[in-house]
C-alpha positions as CSV (number, residue, x, y, z in Angstrom):
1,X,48.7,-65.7,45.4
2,X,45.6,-64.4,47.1
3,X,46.0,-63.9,50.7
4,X,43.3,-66.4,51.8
5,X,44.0,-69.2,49.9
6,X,48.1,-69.0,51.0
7,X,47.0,-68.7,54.9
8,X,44.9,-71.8,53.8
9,X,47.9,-73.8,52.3
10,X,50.5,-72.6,54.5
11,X,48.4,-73.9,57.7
12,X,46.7,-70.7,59.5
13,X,47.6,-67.2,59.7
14,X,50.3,-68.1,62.5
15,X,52.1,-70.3,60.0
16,X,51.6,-67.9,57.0
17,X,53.3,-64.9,59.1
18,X,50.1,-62.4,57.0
19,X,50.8,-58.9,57.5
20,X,47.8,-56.7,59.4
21,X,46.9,-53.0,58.1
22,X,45.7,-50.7,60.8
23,X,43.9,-47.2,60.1
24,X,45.1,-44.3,60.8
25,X,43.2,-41.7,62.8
26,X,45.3,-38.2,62.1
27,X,45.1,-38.9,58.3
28,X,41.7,-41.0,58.0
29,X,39.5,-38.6,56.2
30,X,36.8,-40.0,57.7
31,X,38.3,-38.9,60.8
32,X,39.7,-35.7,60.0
33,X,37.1,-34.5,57.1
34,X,34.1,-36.4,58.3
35,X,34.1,-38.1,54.8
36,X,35.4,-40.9,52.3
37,X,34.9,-43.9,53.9
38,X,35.8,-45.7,50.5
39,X,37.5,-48.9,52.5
40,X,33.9,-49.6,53.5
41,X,31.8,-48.6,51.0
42,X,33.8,-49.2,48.0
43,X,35.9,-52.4,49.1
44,X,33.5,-53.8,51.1
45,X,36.2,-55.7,53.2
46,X,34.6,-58.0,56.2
47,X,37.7,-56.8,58.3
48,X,36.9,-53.1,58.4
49,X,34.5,-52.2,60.8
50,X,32.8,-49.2,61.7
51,X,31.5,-48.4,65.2
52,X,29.8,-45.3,65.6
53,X,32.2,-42.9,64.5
54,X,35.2,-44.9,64.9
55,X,37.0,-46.9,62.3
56,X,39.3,-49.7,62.5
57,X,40.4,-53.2,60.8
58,X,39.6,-56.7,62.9
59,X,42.7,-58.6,63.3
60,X,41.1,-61.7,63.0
61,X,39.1,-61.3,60.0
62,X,42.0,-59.2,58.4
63,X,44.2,-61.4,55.7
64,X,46.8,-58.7,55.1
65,X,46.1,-58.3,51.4
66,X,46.7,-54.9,51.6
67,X,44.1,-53.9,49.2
68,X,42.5,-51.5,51.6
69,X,45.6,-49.5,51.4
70,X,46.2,-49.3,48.2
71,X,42.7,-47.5,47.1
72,X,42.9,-45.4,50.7
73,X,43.3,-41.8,49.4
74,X,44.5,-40.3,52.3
75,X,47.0,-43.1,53.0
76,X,45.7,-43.7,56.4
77,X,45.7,-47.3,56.3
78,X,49.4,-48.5,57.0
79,X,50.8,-51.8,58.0
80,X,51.7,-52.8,60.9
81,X,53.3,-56.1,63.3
82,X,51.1,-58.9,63.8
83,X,51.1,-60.0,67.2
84,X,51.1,-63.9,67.2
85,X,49.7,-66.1,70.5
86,X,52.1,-69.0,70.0
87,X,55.7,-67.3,69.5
């Protein structure tokens, strides 16, 4: 089931326990080579930003589908715990 329609049906992220991905920095080519950036300009994912020469995925916009991960080459992007307001 695609990620945004299950947090949709399930009631919210909160309810749909979604995991998150976060970046890497010691393996992120981007980081370490100065190149790649494929999660932005090949994905195109809302949820990974770049900020001057920093990279990293918006919790709130990320819908843990993990795709970002999956074409990473330098298997930087990993996930991680979700940290929930209401538990």
């Amino acid at each position: 089931t695609c990620a945004v329609l299950y947090e949709r049906q399930i009631g919210g992220k909160a309810q749909a326990k979604l995991p998150m991905y976060k970046i890497d920095n010691e393996t992120c080519l981007f980081h370490t080579k100065g190149k790649c950036l494929n999660c932005v300009q090949q994905l195109g994912c809302p949820a990974i930003m770049k900020l001057n020469d920093d990279l990293y995925i918006d919790p709130v916009q990320c819908f843990g589908c993990g795709v970002c991960s999956q074409m990473c080459p330098g298997k930087a992007i990993n996930k991680t715990e979700r940290s929930y307001d209401n538990e």
